[in-house]
N, CA, C and O of each residue as an XYZ file, in Angstrom:
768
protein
N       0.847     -1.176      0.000
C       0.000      0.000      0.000
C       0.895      1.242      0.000
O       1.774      1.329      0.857
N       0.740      2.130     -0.835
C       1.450      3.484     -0.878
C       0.298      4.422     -1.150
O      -0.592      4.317     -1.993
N       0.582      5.654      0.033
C      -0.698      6.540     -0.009
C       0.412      8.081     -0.201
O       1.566      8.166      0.220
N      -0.216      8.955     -0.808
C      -0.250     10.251     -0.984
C      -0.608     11.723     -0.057
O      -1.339     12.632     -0.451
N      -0.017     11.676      1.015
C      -0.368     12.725      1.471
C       0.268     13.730      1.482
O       1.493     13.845      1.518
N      -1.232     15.240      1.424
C      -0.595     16.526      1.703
C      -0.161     16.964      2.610
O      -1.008     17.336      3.423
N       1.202     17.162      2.980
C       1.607     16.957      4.844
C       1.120     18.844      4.563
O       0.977     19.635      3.630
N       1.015     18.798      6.143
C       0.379     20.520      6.202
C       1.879     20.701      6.789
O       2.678     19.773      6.911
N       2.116     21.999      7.117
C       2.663     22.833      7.943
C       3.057     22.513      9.103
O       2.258     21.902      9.813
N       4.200     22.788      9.550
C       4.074     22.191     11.533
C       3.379     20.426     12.030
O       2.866     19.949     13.043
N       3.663     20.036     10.957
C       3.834     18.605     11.262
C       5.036     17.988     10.619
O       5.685     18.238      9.603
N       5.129     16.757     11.930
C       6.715     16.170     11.689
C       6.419     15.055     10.624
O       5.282     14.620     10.444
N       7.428     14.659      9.992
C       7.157     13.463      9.128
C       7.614     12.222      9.793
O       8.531     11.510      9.384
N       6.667     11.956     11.196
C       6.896     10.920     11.890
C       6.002     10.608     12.526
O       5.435     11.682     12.727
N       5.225      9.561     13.200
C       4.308      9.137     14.091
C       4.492      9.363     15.125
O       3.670     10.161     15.576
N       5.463      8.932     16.028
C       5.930      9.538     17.388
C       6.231     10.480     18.057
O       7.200     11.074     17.583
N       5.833     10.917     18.988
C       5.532     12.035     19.544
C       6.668     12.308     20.316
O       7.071     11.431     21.081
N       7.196     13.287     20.246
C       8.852     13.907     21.330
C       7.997     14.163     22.640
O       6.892     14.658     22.866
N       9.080     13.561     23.452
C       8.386     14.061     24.911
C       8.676     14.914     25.725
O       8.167     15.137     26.823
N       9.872     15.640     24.978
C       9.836     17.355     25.038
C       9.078     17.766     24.641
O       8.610     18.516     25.499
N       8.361     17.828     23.535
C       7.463     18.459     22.614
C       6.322     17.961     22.379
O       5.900     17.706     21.251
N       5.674     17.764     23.518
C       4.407     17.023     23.793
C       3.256     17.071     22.570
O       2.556     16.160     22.128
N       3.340     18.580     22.173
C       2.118     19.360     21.744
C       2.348     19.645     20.448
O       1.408     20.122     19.812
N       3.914     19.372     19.628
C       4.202     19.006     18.263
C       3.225     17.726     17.775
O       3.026     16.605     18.242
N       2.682     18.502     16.525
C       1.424     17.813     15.809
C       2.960     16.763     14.626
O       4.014     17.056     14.062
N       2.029     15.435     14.862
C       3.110     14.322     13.666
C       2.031     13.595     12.897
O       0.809     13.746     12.912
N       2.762     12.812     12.257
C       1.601     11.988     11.394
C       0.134     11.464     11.904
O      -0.912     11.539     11.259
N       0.332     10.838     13.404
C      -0.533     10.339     14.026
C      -1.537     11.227     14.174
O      -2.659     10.721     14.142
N      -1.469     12.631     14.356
C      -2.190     13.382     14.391
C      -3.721     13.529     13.053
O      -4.904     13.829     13.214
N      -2.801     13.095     11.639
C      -4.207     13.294     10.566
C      -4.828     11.901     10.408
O      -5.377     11.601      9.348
N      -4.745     10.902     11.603
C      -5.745      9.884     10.627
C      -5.052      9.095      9.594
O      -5.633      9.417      8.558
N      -4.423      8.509      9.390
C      -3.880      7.552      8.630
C      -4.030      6.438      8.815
O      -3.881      6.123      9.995
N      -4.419      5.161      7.735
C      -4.188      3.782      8.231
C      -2.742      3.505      8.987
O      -1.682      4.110      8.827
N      -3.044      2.391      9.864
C      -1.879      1.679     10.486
C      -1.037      0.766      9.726
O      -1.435      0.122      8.755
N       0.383      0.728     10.303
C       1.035     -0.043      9.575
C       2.187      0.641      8.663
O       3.222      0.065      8.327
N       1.807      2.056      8.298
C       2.886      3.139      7.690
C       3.729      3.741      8.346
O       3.726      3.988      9.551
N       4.671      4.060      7.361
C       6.058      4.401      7.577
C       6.416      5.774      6.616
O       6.878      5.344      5.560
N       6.374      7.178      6.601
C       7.102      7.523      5.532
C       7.943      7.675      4.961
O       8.873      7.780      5.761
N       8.376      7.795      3.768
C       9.158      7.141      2.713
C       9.596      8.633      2.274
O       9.061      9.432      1.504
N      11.266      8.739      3.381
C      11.657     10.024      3.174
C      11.349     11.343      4.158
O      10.769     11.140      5.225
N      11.595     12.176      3.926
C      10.716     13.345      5.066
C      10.363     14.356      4.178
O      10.451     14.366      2.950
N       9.884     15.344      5.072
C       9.984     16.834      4.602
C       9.591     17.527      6.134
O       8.782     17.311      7.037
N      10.677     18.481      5.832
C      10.824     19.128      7.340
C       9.258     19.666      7.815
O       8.309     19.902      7.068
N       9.302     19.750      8.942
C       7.944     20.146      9.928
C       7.844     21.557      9.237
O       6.736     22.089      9.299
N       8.866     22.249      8.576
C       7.708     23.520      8.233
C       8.097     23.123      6.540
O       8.510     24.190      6.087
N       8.124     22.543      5.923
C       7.682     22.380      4.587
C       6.243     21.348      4.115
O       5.817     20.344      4.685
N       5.787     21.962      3.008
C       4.575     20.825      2.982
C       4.793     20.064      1.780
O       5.866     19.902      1.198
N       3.579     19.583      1.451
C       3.452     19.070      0.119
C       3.378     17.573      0.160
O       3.040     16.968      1.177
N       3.758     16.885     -1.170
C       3.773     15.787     -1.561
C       4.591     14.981     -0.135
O       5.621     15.620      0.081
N       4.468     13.959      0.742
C       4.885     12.965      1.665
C       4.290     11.540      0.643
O       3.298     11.739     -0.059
N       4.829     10.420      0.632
C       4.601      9.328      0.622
C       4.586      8.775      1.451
O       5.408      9.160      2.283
N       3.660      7.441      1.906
C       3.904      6.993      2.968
C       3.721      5.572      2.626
O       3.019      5.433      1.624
N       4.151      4.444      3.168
C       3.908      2.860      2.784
C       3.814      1.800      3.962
O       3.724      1.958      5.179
N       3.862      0.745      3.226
C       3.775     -0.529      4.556
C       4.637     -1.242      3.812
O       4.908     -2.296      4.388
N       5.345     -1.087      2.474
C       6.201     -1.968      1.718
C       7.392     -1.475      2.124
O       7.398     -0.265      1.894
N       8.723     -1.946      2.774
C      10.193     -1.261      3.247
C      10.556     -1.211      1.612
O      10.908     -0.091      1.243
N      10.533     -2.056      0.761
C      10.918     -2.159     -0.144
C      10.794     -0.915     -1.219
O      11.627     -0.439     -1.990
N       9.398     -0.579     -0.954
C       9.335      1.140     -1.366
C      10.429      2.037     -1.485
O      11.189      2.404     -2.381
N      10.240      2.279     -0.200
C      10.898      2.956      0.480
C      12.734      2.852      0.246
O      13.480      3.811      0.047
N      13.040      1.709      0.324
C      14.613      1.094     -0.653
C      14.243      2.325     -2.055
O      14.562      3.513     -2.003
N      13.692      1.822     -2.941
C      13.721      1.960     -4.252
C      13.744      3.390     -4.552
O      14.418      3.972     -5.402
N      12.790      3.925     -3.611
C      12.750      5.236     -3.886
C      13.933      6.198     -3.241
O      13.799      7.336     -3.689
N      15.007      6.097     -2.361
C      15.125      6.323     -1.552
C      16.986      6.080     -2.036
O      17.911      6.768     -1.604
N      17.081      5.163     -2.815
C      18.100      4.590     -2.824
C      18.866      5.656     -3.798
O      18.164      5.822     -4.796
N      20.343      6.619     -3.871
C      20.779      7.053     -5.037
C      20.692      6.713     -6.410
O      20.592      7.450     -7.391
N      20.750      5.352     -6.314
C      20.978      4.922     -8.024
C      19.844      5.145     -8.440
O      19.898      5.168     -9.670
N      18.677      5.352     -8.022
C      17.685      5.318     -8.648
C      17.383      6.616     -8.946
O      16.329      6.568     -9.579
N      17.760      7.823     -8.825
C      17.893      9.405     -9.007
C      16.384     10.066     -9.498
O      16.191     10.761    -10.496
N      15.029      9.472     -8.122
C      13.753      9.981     -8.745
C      14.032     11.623     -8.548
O      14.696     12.295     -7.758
N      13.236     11.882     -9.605
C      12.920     13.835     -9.653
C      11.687     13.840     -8.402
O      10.700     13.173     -8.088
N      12.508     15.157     -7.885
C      11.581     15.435     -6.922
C      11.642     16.692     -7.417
O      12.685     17.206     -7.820
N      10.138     17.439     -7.406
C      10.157     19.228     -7.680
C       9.397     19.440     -6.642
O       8.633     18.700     -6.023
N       9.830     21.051     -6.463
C       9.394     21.911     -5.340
C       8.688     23.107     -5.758
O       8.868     23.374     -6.946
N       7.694     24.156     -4.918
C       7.819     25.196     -5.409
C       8.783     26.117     -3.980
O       8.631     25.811     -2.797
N       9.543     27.016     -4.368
C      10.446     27.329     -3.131
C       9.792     28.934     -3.311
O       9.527     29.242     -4.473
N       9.520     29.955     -2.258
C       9.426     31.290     -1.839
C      10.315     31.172     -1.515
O      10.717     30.318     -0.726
N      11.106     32.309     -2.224
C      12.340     32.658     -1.198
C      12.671     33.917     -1.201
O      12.573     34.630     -2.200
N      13.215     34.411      0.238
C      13.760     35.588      0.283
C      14.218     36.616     -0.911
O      15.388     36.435     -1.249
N      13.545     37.639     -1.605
C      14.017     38.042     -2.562
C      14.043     37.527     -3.922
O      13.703     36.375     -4.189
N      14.512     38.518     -4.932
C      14.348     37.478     -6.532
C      16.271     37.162     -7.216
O      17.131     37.986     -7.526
N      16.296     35.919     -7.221
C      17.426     35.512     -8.157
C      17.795     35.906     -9.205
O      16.907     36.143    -10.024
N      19.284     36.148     -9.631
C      19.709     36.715    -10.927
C      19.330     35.443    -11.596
O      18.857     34.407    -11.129
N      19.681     35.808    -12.907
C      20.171     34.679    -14.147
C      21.702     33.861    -13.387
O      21.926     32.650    -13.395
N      22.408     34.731    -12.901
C      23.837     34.165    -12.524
C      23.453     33.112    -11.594
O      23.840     31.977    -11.871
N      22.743     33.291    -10.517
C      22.497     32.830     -8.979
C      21.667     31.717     -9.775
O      21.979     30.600     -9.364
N      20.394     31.671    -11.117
C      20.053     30.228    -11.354
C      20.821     29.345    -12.051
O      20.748     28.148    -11.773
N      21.751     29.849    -13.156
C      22.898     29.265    -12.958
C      24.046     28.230    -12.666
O      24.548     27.303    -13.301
N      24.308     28.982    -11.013
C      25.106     28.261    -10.352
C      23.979     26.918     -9.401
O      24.508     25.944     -8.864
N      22.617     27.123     -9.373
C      22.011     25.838     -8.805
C      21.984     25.126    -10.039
O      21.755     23.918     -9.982
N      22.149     25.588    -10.983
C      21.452     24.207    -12.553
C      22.801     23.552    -12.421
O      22.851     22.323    -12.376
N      23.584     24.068    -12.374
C      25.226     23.581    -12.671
C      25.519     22.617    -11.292
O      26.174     21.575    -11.324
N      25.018     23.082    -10.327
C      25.940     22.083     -9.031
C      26.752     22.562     -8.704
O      27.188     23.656     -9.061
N      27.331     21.501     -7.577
C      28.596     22.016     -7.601
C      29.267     22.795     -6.007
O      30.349     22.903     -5.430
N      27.599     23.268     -5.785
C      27.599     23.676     -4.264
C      28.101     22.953     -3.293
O      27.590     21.841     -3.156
N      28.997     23.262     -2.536
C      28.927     22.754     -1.184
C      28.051     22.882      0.453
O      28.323     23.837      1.180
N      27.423     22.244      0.722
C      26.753     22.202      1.865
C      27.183     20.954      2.683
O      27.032     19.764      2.407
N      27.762     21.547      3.771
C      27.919     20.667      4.278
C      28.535     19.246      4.371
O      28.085     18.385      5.126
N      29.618     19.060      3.533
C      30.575     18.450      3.008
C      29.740     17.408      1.379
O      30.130     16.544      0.593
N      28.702     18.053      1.574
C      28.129     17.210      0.568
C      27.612     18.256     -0.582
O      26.754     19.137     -0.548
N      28.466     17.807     -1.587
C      28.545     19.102     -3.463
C      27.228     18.867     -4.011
O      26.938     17.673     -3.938
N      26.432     19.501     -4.474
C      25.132     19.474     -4.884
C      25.222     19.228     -6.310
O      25.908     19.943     -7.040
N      24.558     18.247     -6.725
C      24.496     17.899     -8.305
C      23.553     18.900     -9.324
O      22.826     19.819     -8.949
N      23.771     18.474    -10.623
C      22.715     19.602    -11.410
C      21.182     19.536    -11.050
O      20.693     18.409    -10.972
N      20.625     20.288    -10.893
C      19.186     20.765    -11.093
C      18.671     21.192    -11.970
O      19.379     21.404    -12.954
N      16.791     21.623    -12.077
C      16.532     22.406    -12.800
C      16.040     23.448    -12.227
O      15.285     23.051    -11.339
N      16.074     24.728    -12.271
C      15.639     25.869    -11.728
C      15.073     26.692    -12.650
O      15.706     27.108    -13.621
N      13.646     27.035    -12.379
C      13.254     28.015    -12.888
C      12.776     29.042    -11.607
O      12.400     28.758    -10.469
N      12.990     30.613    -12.421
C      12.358     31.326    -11.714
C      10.634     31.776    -12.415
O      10.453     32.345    -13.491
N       9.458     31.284    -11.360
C       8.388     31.698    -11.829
C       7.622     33.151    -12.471
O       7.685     34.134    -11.732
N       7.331     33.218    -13.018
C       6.142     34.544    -13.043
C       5.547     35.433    -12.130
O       5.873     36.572    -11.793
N       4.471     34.593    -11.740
C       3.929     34.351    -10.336
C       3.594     33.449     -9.150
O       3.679     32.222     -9.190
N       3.260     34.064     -8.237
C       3.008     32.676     -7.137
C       1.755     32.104     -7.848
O       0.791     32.497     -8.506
N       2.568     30.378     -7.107
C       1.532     29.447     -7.242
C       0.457     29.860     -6.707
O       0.384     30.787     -5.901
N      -0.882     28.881     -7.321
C      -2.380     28.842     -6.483
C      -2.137     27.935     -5.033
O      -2.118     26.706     -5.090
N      -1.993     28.512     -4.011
C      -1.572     27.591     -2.808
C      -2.338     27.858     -1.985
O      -2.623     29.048     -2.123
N      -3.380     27.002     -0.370
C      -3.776     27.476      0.051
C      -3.172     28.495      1.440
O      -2.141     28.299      2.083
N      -3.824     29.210      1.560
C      -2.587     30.080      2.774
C      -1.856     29.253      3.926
O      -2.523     28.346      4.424
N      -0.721     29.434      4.350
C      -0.226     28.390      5.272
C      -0.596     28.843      6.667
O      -0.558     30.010      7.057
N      -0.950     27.809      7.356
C      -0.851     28.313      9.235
C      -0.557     29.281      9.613
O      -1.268     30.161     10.099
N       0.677     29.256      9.424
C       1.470     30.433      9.965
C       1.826     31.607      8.531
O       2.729     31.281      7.761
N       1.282     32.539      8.355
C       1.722     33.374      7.566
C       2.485     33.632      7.516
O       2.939     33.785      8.649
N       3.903     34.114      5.967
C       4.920     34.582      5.907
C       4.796     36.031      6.585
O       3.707     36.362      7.053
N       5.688     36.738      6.634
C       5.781     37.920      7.411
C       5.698     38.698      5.934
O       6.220     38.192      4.941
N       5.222     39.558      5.900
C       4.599     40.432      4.970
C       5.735     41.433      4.308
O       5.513     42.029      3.254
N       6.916     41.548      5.001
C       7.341     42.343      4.725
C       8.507     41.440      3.476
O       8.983     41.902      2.440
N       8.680     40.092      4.057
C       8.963     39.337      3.552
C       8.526     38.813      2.053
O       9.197     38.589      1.045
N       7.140     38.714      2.329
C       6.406     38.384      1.333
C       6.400     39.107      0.150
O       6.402     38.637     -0.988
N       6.387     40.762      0.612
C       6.142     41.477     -0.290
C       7.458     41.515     -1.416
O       7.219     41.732     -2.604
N       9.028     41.256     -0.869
C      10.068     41.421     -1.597
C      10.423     39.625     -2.544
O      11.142     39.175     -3.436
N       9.424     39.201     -1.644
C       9.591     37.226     -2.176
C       9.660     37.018     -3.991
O       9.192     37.832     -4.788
N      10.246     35.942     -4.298
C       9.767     35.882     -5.127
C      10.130     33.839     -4.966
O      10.688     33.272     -4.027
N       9.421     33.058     -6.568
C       9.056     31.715     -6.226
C       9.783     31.133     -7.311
O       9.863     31.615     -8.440
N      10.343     30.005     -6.888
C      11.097     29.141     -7.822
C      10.514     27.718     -8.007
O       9.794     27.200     -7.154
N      10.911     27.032     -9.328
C      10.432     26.001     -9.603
C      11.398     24.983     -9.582
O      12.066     24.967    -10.616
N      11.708     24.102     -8.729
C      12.817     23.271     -8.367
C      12.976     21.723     -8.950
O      11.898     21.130     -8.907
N      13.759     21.154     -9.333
C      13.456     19.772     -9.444
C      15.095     19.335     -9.399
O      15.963     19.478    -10.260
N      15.166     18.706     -7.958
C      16.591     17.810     -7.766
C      15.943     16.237     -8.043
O      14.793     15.839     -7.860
N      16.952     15.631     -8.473
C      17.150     14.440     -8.562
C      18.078     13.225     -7.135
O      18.320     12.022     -7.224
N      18.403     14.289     -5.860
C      18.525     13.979     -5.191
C      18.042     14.656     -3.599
O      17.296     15.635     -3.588
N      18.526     14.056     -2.326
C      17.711     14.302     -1.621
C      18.252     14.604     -0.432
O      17.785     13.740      0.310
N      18.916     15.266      0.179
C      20.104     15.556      1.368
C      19.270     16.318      2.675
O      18.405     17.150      2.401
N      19.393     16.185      3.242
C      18.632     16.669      4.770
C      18.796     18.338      4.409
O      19.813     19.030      4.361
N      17.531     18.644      4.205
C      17.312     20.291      4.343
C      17.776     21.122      3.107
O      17.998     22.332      3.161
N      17.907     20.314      1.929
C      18.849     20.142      0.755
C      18.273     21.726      0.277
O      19.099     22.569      0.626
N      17.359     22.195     -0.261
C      16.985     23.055     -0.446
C      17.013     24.076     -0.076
O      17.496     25.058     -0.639
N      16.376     23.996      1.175
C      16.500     25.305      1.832
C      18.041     25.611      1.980
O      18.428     26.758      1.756
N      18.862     24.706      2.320
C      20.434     25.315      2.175
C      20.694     25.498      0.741
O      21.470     26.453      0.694
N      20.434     25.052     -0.565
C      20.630     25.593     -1.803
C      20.318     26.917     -2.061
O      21.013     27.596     -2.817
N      18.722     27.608     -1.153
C      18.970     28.593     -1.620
C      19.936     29.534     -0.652
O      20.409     30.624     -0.970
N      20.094     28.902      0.497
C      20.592     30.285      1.754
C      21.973     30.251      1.496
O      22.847     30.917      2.051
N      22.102     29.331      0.513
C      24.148     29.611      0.074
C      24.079     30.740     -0.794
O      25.061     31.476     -0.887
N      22.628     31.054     -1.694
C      23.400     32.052     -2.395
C      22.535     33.191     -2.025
O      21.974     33.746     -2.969
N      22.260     33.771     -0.524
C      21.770     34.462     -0.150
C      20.041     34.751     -0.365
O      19.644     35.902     -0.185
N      19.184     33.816     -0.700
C      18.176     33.699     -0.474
C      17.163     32.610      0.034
O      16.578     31.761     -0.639
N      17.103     32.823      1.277
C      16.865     32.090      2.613
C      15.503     31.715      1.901
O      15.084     32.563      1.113
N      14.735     30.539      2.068
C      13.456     29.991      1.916
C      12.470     30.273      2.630
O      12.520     30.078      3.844
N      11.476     30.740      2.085
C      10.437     31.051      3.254
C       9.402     29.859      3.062
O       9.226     29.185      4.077
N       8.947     29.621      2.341
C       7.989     28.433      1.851
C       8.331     27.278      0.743
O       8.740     27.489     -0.399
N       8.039     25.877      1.409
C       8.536     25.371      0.643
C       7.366     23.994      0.421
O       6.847     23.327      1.315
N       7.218     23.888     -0.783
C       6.192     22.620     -1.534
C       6.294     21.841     -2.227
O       5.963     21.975     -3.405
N       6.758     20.821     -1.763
C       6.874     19.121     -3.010
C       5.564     19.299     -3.372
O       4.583     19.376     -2.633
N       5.643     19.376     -4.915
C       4.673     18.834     -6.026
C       4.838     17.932     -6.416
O       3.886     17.620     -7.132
N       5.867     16.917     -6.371
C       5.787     15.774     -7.513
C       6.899     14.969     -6.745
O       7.653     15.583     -5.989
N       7.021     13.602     -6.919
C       8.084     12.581     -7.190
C       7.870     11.922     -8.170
O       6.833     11.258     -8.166
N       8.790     11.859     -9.396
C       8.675     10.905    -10.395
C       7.894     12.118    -11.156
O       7.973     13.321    -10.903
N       7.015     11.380    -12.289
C       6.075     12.021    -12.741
C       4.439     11.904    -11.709
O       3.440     12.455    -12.171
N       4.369     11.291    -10.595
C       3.447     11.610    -10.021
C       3.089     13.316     -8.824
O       3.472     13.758     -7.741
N       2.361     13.622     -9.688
C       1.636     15.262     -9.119
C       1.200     15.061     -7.864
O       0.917     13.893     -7.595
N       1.048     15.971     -6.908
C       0.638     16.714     -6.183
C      -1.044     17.117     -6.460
O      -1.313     18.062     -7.202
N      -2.015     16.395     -5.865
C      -3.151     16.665     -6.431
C      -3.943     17.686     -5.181
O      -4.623     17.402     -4.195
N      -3.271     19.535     -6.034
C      -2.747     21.010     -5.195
C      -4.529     21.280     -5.101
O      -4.726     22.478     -4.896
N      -5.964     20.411     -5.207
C      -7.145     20.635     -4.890
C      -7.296     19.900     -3.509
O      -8.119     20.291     -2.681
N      -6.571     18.951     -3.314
C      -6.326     18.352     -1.913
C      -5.876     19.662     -0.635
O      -4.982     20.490     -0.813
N      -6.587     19.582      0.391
C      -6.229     20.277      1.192
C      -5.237     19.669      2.295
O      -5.359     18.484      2.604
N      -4.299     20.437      2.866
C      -3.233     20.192      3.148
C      -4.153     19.159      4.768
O      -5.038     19.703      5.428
N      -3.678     17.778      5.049
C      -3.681     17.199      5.571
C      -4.451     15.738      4.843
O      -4.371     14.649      5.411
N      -4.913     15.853      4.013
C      -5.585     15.216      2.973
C      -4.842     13.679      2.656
O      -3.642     13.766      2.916
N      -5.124     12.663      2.295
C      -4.664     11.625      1.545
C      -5.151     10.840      0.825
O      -6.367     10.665      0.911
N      -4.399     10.111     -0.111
C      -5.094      9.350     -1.111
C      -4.328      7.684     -1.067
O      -3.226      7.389     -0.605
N      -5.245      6.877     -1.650
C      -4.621      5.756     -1.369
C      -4.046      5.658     -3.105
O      -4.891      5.731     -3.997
N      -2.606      5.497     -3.439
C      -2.677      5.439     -4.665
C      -3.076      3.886     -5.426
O      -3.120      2.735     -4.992
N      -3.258      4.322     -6.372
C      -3.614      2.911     -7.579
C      -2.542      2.323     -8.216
O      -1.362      2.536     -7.938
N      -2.972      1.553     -9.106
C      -1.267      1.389     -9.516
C      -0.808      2.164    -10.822
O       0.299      2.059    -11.350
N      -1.558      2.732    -11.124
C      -1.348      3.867    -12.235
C      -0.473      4.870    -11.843
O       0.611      5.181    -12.336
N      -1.201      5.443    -10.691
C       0.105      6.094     -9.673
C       0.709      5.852     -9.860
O       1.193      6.158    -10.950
N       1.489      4.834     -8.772
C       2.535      4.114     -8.660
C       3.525      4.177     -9.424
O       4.720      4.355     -9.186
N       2.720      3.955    -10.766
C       4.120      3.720    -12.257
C       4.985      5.230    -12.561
O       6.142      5.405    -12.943
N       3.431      6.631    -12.068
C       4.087      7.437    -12.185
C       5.216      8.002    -11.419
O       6.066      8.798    -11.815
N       5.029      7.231     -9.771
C       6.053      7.586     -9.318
C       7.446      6.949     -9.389
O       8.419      7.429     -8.806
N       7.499      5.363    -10.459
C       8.707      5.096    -10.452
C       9.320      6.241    -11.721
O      10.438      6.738    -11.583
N       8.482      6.555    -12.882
C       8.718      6.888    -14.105
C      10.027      8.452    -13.539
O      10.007      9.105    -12.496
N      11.157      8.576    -14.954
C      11.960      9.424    -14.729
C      12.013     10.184    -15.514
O      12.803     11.123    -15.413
């Protein structure tokens, strides 16, 4: 079984509850069948696309380097990027953290996505100078993004998996939402 959920905001991509942090909302919190595991994370303040399964084997496949699924994002970030600054993310090459960042694709958008407003509102002043990028790494490093953009001086304010593989983000789902996928899915999320 592999299901699709829209993780919201301020939830962890974990079932278990910190017992420092009694009152941190996690998976257990939206209702999910038993028996899942998710497949990967996305930090407590990013949302979007989560997978979740009962197959470990999933979770291997997807998860594993050699298999290099596309993951895209939409990123707000602090301010708007040159041509130079998209660039140096398409190219790689970055260092974070002893680990060099491979090529990407980066676009800078038009306008903001149709998204619904998040929990916690960006700070306005923020918002107003923001501008939104269209991301797609082929790999997956703890916090990978948000340090891609704060190396070249534009810190992330919002951040949204739309896709793994060719499987979408279905962005009419409201954020806590899930779907059980089919196997049509599925194919889209091995497809590269």
């Amino acid at each position: 079984m592999i299901i699709a959920l829209n993780k919201p905001y301020g939830v962890l991509s974990q079932f278990n509850k910190n017992p420092d942090y009694p009152k941190q909302r996690t998976l257990a919190d939206i209702g999910l069948p038993e028996g899942l595991s998710p497949i990967g994370r996305l930090d407590m303040d990013s949302e979007g696309l989560l997978l979740l399964s009962d197959d470990t084997s999933v979770e291997h496949r997807l998860l594993d380097p050699k298999h290099a699924h596309r993951r895209a994002y939409w990123v707000q970030v602090d301010g708007t990027p040159s041509e130079q600054d998209l660039r140096q993310w398409r190219a790689g090459g970055l260092t974070i953290r002893k680990h060099v960042t491979k090529p990407c694709a980066v676009t800078l958008l038009e306008q903001a996505p149709e998204l619904p407003p998040r929990e916690v509102p960006i700070d306005a002043a923020q918002e107003a100078r923001s501008s939104w990028l269209l991301m797609e790494l082929r790999e997956g490093k703890n916090r990978q993004v948000r340090r891609m953009t704060a190396t070249l001086g534009f810190p992330t304010l919002r951040l949204v998996r739309i896709s793994i593989g060719k499987y979408r983000l279905d962005l009419e789902s409201a954020p806590g939402r899930w779907k059980l996928l089919d196997v049509a899915d599925v194919q889209k999320i091995w497809s590269k």
